[in-house]
PDB file of N, CA, C and O in Angstrom:
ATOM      1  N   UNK A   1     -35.813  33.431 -85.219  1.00  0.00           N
ATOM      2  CA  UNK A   1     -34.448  33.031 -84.971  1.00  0.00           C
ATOM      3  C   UNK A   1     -34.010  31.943 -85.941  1.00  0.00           C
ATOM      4  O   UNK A   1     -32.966  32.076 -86.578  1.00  0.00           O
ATOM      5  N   UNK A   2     -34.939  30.656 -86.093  1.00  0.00           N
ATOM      6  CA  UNK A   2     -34.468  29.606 -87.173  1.00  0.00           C
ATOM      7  C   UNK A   2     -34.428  30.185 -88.059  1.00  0.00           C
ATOM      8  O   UNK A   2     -33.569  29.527 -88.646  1.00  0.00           O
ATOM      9  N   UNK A   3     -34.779  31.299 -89.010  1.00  0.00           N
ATOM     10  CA  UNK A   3     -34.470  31.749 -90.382  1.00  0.00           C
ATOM     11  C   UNK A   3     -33.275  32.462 -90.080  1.00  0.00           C
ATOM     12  O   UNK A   3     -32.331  31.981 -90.707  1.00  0.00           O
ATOM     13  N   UNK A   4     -32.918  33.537 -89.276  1.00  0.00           N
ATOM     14  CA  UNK A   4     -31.742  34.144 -89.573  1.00  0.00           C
ATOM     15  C   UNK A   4     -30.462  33.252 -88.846  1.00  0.00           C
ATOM     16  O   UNK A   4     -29.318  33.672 -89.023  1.00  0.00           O
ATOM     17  N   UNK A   5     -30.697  31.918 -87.959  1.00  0.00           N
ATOM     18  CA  UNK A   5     -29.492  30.760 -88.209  1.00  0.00           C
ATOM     19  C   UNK A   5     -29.488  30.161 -89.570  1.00  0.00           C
ATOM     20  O   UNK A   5     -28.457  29.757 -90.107  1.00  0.00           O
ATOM     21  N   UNK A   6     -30.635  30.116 -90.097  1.00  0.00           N
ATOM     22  CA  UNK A   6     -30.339  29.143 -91.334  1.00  0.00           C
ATOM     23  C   UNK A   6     -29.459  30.127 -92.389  1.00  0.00           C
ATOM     24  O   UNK A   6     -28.406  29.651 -92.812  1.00  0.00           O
ATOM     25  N   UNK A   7     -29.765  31.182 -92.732  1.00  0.00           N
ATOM     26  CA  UNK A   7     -29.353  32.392 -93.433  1.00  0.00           C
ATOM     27  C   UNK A   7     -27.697  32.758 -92.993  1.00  0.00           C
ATOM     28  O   UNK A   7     -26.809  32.868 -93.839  1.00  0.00           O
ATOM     29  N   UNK A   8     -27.456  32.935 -91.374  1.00  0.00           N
ATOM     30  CA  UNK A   8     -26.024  32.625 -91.483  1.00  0.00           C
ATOM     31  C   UNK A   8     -25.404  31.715 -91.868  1.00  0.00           C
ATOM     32  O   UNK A   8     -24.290  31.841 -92.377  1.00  0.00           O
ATOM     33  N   UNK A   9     -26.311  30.039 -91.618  1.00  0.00           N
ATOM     34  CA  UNK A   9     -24.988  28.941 -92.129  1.00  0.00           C
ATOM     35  C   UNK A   9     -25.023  28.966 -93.123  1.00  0.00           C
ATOM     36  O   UNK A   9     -23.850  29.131 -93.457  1.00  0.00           O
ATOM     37  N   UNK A  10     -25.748  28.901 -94.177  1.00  0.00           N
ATOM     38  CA  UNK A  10     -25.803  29.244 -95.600  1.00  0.00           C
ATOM     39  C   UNK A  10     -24.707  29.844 -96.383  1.00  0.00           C
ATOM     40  O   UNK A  10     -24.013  29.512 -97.344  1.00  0.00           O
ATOM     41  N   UNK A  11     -24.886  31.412 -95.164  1.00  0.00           N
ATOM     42  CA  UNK A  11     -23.771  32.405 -96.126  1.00  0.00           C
ATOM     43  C   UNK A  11     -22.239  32.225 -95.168  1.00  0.00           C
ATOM     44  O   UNK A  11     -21.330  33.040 -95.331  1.00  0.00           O
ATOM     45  N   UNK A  12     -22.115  31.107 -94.213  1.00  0.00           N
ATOM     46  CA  UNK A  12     -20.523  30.621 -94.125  1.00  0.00           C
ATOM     47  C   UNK A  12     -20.461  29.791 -94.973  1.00  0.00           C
ATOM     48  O   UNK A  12     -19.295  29.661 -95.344  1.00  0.00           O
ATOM     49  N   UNK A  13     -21.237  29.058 -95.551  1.00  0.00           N
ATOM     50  CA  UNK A  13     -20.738  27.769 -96.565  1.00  0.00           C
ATOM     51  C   UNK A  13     -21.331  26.425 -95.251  1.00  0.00           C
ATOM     52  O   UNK A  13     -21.079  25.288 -95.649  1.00  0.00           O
ATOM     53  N   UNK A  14     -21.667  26.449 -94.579  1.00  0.00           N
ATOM     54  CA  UNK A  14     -22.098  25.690 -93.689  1.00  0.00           C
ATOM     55  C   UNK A  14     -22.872  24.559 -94.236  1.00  0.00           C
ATOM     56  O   UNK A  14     -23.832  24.761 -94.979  1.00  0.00           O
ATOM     57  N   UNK A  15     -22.457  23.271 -93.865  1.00  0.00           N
ATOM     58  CA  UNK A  15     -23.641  22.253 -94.602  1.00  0.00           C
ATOM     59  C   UNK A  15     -24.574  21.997 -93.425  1.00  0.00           C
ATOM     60  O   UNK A  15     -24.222  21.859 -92.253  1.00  0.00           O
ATOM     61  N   UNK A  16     -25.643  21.958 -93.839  1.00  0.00           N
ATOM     62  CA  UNK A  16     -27.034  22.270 -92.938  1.00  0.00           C
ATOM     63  C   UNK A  16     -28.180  21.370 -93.404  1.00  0.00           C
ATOM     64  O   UNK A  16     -28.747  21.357 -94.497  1.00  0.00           O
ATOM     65  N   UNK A  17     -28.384  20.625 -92.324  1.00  0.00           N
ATOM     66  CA  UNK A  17     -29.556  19.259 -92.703  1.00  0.00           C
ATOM     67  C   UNK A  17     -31.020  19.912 -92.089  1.00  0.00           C
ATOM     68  O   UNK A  17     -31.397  19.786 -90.924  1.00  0.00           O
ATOM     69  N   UNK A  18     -31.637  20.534 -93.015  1.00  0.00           N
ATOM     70  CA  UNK A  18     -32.736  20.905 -92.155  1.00  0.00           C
ATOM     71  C   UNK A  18     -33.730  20.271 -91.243  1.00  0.00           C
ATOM     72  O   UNK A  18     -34.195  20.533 -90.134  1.00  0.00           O
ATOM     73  N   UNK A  19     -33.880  19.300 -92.172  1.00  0.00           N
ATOM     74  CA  UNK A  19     -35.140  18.512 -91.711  1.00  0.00           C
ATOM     75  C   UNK A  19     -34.778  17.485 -90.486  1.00  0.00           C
ATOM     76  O   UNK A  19     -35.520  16.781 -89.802  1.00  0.00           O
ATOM     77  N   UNK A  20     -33.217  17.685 -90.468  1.00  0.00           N
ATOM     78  CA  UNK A  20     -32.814  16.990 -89.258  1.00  0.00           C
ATOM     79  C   UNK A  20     -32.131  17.392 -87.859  1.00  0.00           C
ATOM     80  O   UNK A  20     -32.210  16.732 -86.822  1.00  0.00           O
ATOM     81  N   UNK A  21     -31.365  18.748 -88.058  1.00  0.00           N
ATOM     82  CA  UNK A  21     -30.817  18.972 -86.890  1.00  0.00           C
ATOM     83  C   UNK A  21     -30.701  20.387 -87.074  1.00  0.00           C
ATOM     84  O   UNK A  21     -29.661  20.978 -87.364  1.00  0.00           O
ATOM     85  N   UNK A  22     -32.001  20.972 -86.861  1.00  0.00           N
ATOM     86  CA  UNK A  22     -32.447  22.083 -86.115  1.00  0.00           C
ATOM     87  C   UNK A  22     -33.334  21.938 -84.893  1.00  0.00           C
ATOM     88  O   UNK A  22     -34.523  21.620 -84.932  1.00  0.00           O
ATOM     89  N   UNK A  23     -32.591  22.220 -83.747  1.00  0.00           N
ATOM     90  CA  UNK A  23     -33.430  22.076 -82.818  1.00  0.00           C
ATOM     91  C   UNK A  23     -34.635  22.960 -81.822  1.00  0.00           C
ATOM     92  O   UNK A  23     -34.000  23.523 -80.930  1.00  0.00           O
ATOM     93  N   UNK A  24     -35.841  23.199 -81.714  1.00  0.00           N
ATOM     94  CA  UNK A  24     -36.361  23.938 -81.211  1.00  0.00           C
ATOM     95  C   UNK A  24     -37.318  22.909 -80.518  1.00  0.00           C
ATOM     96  O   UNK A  24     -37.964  21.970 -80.984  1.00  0.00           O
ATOM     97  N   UNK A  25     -37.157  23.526 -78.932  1.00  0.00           N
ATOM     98  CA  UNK A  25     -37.979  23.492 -78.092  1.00  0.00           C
ATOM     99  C   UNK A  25     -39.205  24.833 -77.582  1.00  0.00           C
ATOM    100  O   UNK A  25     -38.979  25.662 -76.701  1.00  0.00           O
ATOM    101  N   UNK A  26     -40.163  24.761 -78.199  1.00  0.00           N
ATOM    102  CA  UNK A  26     -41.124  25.515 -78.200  1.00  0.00           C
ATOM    103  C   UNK A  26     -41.762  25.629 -76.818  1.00  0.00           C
ATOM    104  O   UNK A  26     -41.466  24.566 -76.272  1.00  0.00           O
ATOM    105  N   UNK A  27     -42.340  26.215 -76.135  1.00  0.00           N
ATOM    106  CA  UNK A  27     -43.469  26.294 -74.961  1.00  0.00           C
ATOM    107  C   UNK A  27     -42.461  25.789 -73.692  1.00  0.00           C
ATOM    108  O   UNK A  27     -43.012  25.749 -72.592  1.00  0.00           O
ATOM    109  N   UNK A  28     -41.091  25.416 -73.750  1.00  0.00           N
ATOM    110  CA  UNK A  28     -40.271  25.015 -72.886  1.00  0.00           C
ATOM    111  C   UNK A  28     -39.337  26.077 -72.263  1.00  0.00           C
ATOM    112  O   UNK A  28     -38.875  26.863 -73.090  1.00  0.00           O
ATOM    113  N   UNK A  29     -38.967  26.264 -71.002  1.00  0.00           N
ATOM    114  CA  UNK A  29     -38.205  27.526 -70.448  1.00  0.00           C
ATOM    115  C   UNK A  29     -36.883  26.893 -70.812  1.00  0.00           C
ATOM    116  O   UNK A  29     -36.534  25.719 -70.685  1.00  0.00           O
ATOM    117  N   UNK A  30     -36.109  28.121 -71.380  1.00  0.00           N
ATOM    118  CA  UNK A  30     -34.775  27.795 -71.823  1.00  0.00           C
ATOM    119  C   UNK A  30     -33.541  27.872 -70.041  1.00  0.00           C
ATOM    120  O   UNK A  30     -32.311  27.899 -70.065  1.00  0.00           O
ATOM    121  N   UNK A  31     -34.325  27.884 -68.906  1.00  0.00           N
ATOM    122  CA  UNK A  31     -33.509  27.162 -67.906  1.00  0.00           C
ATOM    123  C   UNK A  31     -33.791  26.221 -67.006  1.00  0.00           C
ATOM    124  O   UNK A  31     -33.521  25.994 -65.827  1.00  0.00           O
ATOM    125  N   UNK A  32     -34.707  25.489 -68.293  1.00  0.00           N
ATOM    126  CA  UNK A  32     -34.590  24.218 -67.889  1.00  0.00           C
ATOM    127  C   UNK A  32     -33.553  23.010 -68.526  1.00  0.00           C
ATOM    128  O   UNK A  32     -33.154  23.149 -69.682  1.00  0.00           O
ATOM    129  N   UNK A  33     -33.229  22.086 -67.902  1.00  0.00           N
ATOM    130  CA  UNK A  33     -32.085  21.218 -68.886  1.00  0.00           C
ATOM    131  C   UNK A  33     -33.121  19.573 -69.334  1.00  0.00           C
ATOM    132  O   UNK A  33     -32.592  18.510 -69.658  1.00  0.00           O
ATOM    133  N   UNK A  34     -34.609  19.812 -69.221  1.00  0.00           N
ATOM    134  CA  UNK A  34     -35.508  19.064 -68.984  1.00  0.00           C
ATOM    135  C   UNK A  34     -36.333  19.741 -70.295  1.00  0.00           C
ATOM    136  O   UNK A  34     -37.322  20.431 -70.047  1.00  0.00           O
ATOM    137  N   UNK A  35     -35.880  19.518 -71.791  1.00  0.00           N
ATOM    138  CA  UNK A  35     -36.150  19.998 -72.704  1.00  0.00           C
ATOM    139  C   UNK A  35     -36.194  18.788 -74.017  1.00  0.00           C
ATOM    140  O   UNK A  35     -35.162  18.158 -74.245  1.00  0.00           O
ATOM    141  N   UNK A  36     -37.179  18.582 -74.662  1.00  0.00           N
ATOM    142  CA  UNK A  36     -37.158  17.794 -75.892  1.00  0.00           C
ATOM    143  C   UNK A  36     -36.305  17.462 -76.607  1.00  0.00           C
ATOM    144  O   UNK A  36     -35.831  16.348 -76.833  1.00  0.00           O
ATOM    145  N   UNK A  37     -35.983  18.860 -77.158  1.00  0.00           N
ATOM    146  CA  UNK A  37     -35.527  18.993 -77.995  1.00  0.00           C
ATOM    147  C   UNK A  37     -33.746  19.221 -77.997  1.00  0.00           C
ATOM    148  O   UNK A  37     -32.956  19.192 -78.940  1.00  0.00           O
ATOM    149  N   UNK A  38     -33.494  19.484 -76.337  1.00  0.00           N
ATOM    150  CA  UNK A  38     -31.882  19.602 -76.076  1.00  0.00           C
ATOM    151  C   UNK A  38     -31.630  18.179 -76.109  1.00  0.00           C
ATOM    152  O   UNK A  38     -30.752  17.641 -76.784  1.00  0.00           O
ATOM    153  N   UNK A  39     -32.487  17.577 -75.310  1.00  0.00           N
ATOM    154  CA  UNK A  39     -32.227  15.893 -75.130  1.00  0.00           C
ATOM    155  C   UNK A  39     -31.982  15.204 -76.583  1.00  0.00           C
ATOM    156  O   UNK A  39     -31.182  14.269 -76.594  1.00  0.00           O
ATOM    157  N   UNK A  40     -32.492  15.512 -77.601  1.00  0.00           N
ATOM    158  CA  UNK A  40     -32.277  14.946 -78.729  1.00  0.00           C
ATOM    159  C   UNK A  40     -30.835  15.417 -79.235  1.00  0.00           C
ATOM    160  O   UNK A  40     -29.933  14.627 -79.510  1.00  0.00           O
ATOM    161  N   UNK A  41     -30.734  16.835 -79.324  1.00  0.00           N
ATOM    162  CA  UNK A  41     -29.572  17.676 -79.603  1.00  0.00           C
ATOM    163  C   UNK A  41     -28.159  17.026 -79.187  1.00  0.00           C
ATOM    164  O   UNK A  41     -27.194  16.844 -79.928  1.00  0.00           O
ATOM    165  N   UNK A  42     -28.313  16.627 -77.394  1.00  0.00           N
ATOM    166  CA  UNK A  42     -27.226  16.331 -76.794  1.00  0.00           C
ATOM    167  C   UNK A  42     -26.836  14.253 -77.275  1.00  0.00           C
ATOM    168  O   UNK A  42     -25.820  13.558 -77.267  1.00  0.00           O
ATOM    169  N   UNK A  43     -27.994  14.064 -77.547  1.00  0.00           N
ATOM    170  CA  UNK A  43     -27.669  12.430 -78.120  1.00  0.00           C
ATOM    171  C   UNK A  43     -26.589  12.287 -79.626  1.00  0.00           C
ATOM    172  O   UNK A  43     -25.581  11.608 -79.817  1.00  0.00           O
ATOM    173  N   UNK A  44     -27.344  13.266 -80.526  1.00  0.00           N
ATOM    174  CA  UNK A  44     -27.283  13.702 -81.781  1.00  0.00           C
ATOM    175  C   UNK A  44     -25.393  14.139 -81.337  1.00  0.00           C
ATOM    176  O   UNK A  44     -24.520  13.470 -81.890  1.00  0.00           O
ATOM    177  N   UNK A  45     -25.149  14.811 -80.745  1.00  0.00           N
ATOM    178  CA  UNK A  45     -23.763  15.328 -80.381  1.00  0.00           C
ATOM    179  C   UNK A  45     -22.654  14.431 -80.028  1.00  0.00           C
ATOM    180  O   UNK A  45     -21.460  14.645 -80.238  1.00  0.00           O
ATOM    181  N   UNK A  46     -23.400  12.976 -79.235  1.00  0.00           N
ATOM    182  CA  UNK A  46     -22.455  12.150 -78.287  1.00  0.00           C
ATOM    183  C   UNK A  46     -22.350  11.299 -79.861  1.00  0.00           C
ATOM    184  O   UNK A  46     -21.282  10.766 -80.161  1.00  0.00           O
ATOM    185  N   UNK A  47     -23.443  11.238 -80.727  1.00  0.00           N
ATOM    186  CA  UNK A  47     -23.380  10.030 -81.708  1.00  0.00           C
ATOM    187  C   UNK A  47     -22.811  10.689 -83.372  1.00  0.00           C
ATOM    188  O   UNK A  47     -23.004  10.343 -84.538  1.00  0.00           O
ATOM    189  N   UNK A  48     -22.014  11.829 -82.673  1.00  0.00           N
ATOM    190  CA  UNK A  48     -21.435  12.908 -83.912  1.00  0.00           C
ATOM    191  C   UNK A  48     -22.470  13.090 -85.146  1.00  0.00           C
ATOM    192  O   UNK A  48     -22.029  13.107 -86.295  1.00  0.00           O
ATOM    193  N   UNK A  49     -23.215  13.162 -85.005  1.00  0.00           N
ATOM    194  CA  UNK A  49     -24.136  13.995 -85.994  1.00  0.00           C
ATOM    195  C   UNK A  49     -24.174  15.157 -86.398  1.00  0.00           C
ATOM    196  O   UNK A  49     -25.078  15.581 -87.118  1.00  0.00           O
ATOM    197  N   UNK A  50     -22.990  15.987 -85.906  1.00  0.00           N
ATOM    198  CA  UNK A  50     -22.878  17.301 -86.442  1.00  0.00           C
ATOM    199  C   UNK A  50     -21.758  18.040 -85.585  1.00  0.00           C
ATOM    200  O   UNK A  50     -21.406  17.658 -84.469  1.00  0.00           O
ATOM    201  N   UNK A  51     -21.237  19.167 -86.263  1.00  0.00           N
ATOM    202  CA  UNK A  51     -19.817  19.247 -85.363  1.00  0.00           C
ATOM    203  C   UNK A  51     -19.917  20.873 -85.014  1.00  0.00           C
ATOM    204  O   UNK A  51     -18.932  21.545 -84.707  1.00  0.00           O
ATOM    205  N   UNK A  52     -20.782  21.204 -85.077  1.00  0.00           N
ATOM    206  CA  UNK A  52     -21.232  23.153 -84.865  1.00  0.00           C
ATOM    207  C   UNK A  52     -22.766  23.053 -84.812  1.00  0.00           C
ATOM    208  O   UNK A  52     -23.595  22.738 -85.665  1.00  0.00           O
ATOM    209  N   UNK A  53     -22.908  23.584 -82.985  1.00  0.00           N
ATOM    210  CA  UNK A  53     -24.177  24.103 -82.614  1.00  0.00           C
ATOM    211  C   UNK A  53     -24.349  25.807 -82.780  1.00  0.00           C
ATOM    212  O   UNK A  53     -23.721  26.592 -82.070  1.00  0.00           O
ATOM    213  N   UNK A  54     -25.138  26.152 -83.650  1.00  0.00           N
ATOM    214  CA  UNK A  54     -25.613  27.595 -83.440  1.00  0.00           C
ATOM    215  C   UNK A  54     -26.589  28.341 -82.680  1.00  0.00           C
ATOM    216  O   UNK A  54     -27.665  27.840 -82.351  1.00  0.00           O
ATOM    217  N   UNK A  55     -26.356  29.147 -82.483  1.00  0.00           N
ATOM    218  CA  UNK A  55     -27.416  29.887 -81.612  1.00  0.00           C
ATOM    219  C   UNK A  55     -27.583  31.260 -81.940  1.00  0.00           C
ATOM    220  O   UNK A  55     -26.621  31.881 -82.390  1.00  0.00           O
ATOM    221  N   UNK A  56     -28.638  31.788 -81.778  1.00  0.00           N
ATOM    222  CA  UNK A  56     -28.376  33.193 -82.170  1.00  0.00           C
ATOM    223  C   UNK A  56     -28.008  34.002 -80.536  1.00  0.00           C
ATOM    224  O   UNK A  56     -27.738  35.169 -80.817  1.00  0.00           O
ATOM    225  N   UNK A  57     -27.937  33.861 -79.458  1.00  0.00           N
ATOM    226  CA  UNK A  57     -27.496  34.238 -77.956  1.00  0.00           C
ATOM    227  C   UNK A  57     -27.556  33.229 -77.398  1.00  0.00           C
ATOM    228  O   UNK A  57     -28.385  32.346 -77.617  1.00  0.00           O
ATOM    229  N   UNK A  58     -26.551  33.210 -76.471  1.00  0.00           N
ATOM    230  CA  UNK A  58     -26.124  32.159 -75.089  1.00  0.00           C
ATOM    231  C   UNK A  58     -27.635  32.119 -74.503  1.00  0.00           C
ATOM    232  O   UNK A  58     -27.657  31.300 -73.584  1.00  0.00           O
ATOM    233  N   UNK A  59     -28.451  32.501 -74.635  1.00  0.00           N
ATOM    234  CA  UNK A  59     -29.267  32.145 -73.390  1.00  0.00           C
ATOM    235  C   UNK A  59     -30.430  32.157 -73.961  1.00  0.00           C
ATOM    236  O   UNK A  59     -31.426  32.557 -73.358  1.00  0.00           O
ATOM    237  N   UNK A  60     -30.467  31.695 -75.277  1.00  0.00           N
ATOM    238  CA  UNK A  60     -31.396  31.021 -76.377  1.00  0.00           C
ATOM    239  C   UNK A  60     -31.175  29.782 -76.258  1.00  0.00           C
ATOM    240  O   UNK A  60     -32.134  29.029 -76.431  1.00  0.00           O
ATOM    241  N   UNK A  61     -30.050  29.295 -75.979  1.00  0.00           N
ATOM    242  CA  UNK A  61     -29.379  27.658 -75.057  1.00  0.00           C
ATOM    243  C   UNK A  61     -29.929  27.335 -74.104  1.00  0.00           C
ATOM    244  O   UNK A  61     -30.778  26.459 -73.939  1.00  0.00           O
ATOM    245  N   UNK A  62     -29.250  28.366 -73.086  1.00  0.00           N
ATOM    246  CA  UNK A  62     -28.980  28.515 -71.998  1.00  0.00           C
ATOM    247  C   UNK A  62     -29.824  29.549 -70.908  1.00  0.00           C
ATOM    248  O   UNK A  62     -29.857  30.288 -71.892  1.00  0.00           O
ATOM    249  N   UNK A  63     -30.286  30.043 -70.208  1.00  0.00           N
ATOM    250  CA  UNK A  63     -30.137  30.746 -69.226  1.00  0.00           C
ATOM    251  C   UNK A  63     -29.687  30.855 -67.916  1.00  0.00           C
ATOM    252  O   UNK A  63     -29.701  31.961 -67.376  1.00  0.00           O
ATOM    253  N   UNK A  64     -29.186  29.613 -67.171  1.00  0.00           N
ATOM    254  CA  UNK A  64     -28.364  29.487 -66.485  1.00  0.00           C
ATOM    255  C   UNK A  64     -27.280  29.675 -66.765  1.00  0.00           C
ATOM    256  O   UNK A  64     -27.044  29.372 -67.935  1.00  0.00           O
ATOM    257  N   UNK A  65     -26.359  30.099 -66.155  1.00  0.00           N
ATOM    258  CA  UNK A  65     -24.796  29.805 -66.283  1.00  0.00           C
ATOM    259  C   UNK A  65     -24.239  28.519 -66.250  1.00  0.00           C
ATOM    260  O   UNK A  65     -23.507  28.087 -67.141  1.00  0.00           O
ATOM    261  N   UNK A  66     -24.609  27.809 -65.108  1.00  0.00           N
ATOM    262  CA  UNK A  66     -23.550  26.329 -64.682  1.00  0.00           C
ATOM    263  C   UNK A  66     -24.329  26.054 -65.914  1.00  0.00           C
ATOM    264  O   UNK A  66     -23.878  26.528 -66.957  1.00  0.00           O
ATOM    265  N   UNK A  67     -25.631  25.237 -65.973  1.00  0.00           N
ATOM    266  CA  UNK A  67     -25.997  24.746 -67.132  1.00  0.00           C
ATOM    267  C   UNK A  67     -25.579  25.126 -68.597  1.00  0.00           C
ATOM    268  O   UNK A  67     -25.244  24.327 -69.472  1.00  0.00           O
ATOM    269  N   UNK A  68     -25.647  26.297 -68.689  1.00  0.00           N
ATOM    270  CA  UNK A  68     -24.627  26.622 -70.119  1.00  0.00           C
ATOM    271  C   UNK A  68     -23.401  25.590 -70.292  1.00  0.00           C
ATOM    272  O   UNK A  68     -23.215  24.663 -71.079  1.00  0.00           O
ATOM    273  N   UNK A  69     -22.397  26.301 -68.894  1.00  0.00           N
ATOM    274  CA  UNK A  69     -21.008  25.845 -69.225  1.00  0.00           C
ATOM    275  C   UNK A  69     -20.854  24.158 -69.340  1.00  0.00           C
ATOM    276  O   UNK A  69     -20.050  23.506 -70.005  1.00  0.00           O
ATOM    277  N   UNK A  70     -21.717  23.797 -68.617  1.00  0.00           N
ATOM    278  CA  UNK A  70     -21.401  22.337 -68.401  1.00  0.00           C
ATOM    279  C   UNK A  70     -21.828  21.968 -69.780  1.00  0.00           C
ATOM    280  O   UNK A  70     -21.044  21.482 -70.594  1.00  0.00           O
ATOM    281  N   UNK A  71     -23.534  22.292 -70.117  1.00  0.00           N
ATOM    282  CA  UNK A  71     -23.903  21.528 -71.904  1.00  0.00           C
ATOM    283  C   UNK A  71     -22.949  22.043 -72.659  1.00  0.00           C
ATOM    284  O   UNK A  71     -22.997  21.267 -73.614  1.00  0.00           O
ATOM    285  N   UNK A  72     -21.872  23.026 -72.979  1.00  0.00           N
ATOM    286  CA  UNK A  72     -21.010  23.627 -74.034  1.00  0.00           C
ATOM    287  C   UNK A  72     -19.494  22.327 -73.407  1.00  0.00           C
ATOM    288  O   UNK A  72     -18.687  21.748 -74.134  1.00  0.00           O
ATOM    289  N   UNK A  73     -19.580  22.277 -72.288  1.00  0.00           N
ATOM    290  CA  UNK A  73     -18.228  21.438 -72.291  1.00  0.00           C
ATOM    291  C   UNK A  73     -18.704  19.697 -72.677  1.00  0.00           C
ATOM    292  O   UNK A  73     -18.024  19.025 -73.452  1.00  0.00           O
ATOM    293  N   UNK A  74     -19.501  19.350 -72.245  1.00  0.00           N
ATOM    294  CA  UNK A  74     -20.198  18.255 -73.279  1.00  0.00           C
ATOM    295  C   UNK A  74     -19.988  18.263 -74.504  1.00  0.00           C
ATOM    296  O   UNK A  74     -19.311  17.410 -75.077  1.00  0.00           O
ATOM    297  N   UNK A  75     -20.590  19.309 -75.101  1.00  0.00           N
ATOM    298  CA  UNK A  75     -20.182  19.509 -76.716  1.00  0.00           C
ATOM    299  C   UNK A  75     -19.182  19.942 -76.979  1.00  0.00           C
ATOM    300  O   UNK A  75     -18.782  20.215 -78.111  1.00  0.00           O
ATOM    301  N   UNK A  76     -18.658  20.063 -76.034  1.00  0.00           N
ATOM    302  CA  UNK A  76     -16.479  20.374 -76.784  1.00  0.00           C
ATOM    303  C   UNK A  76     -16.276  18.690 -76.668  1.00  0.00           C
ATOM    304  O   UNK A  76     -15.761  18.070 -77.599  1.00  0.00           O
ATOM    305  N   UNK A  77     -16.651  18.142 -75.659  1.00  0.00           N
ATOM    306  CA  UNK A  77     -16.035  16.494 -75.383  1.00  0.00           C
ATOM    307  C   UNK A  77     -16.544  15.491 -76.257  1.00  0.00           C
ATOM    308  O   UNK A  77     -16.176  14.330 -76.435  1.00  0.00           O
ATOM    309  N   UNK A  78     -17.835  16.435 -76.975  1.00  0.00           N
ATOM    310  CA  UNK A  78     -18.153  15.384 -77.779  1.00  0.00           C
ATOM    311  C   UNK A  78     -17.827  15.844 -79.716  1.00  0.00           C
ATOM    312  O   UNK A  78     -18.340  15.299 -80.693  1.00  0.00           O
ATOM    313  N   UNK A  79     -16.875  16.935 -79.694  1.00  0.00           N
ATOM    314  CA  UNK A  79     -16.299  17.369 -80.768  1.00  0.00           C
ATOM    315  C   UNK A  79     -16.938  18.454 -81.289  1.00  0.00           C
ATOM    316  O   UNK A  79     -16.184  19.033 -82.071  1.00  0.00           O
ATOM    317  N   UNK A  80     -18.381  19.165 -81.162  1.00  0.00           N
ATOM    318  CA  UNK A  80     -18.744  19.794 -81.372  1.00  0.00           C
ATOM    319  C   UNK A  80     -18.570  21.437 -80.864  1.00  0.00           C
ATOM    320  O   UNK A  80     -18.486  21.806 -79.693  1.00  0.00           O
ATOM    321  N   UNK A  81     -18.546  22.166 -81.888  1.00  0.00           N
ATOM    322  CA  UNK A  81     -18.267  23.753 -81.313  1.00  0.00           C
ATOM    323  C   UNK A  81     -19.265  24.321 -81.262  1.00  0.00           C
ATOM    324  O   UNK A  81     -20.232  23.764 -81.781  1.00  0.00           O
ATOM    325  N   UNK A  82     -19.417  25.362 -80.765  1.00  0.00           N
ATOM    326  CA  UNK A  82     -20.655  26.323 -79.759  1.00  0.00           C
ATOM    327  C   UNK A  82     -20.305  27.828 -80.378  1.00  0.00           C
ATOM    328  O   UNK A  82     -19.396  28.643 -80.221  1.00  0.00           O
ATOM    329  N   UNK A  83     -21.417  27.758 -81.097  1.00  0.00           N
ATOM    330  CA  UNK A  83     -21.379  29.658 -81.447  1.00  0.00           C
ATOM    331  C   UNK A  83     -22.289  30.199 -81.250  1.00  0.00           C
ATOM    332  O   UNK A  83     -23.332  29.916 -81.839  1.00  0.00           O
ATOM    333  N   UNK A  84     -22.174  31.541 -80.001  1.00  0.00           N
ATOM    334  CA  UNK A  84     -23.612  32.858 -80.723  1.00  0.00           C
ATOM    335  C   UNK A  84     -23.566  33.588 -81.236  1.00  0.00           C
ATOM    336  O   UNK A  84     -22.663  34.371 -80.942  1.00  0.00           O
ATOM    337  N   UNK A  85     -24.449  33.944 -82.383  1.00  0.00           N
ATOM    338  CA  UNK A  85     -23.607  34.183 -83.919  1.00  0.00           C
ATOM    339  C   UNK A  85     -24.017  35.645 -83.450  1.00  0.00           C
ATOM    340  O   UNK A  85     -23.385  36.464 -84.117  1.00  0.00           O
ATOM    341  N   UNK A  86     -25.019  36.363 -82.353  1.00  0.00           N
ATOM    342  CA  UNK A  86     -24.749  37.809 -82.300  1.00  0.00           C
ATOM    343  C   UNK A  86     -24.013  38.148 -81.296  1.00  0.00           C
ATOM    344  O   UNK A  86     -23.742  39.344 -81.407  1.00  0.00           O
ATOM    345  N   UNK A  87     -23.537  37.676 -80.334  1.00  0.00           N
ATOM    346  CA  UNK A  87     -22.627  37.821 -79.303  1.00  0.00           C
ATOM    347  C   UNK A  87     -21.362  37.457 -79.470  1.00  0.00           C
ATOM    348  O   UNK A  87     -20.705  37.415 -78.429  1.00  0.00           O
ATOM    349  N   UNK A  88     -20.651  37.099 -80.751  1.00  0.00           N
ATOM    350  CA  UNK A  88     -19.106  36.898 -80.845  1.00  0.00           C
ATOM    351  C   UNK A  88     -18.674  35.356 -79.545  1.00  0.00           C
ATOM    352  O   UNK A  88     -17.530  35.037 -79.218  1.00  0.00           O
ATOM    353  N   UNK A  89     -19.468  34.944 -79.248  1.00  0.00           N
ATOM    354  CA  UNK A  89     -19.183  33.879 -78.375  1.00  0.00           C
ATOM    355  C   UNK A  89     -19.026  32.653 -79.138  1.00  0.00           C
ATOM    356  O   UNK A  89     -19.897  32.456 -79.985  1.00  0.00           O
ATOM    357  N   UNK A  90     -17.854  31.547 -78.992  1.00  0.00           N
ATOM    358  CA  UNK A  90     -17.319  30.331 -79.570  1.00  0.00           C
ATOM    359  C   UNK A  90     -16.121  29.776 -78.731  1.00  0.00           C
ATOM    360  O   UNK A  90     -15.547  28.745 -79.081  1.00  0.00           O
TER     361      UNK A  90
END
């Protein structure tokens, strides 16, 4: 999945900090909100470090629903937009 996000932002023109804000939580269930690597993500978001989260599916985020909607309205409040780049979702 991190190669074919990096490969889409690339080919939008996307500026992309690798070594800094790609986030993966490995060995962690994606419905939990008790994740490493979201916790860093969602700090990184409140302290504008980046203004477009990608995903390749909602529930590569997410697998809950409430939890989805609520972390995506966080990141609208904190300026950031929400895409899954195979599901047409933004």
């Amino acid at each position: 999945q991190k190669e074919s996000l990096v490969d889409y932002a690339k080919n939008q023109w996307y500026i992309l900090n690798e070594d800094k804000h790609i986030y993966i939580d490995k060995w962690y269930s994606w419905a939990s909100r008790n994740r490493p690597a979201l916790e860093k993500l969602m700090f990184d978001s409140q302290n504008n470090e980046f203004d477009l989260l990608l995903v390749k599916k909602v529930d590569r985020f997410f697998r809950k629903n409430l939890y989805l909607l609520q972390h995506v309205e966080e990141l609208v409040q904190n300026g950031v937009w929400f895409k899954a780049t195979d599901q047409g979702f933004n």
